[in-house]
C-alpha positions in Angstrom: -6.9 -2.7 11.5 -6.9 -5.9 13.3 -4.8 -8.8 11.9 -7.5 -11.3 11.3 -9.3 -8.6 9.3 -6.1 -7.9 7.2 -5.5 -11.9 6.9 -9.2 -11.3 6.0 -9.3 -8.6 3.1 -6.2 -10.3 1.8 -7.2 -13.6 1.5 -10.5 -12.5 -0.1 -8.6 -10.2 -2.7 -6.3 -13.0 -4.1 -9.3 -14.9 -4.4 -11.1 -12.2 -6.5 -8.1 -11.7 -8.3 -7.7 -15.5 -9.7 -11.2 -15.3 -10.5 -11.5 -12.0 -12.1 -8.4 -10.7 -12.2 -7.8 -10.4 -16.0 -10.8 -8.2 -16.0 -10.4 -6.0 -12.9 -9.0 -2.7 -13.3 -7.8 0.4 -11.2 -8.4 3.9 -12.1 -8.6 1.8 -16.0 -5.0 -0.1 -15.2 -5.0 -3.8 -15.0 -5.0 -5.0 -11.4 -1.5 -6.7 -9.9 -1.3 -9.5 -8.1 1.9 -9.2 -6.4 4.4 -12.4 -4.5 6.9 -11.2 -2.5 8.8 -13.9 0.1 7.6 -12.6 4.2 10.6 -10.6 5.5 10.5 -12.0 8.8 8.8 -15.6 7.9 10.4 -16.6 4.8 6.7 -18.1 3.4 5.6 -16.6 0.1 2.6 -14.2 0.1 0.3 -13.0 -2.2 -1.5 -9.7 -2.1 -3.1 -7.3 -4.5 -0.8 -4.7 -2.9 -2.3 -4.6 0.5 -0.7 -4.5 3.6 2.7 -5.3 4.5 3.9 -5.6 0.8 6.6 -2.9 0.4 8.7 -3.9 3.6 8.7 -7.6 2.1 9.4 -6.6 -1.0 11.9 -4.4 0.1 14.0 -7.2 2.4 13.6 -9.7 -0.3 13.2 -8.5 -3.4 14.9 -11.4 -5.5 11.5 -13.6 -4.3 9.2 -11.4 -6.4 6.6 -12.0 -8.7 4.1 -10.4 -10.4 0.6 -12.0 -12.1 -1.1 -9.1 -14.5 -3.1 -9.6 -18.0 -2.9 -14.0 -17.1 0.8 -13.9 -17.3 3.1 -15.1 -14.1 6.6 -12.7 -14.4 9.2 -13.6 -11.9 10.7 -9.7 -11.3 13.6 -8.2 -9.7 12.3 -5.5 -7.6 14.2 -1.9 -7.2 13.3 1.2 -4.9 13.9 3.9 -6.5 15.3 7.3 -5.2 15.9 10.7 -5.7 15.4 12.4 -9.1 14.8 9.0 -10.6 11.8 8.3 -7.4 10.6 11.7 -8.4 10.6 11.4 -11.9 8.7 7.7 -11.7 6.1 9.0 -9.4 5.5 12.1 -11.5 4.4 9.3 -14.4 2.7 7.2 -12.1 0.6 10.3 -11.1 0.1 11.2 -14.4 -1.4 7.6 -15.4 -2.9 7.3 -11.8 -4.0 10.9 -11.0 -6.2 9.3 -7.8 -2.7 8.3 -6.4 -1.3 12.2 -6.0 -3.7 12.3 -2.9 -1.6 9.9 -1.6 1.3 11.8 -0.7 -1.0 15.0 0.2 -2.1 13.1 3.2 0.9 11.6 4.4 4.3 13.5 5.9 6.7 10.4 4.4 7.6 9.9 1.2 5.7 6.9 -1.3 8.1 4.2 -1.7 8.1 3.8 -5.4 9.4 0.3 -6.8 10.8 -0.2 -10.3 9.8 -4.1 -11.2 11.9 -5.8 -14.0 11.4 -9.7 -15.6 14.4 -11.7 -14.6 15.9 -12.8 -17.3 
């Protein structure tokens, strides 16, 4: 996918999100708006887990936040592994059954990311 077309989709889905967001849902879960801090730019970004979100997330997880249900959390952002990966996708799975597909049609592994408020 081009850049300006993921700058795009982005840009529109934050948008639809502050306007809707409290009412949107996923497979019947409350839709995420997720900040993370760029990994290579240091700017803040916004995305309703689109592209590029996991590698920020992952290089600079103490500049997370998370907006679901009209509440703003600032999170600390874990990825899990092993058994405890397993175990978390599992129940994600189970509460998401249209993710499994996921990792039927990939040859990696789902990064799976535990999100906790700061306190």
């Amino acid at each position: 996918m081009a850049p300006w077309v993921r700058a795009t989709f982005r840009y529109m889905s934050v948008g639809m999100f502050r306007l809707f967001g409290q009412r949107m849902r996923i497979q019947g879960r409350p839709l995420l708006l997720l900040t993370t801090v760029g990994a290579k730019t240091g700017r803040v970004r916004e995305t309703t887990l689109g592209p590029a979100w996991y590698v920020n997330l992952a290089r600079r997880p103490d500049g997370a936040a998370i907006d679901v249900d009209g509440n703003h959390v600032a999170v600390n952002a874990d990825s899990l592994v092993g058994a405890e990966r397993d175990r978390a996708w599992k129940r994600i799975v189970a509460l998401a059954p249209g993710h499994g597909k996921y990792e039927q049609d990939t040859d990696r592994e789902i990064p799976v990311v535990r999100l906790t408020p700061r306190g």
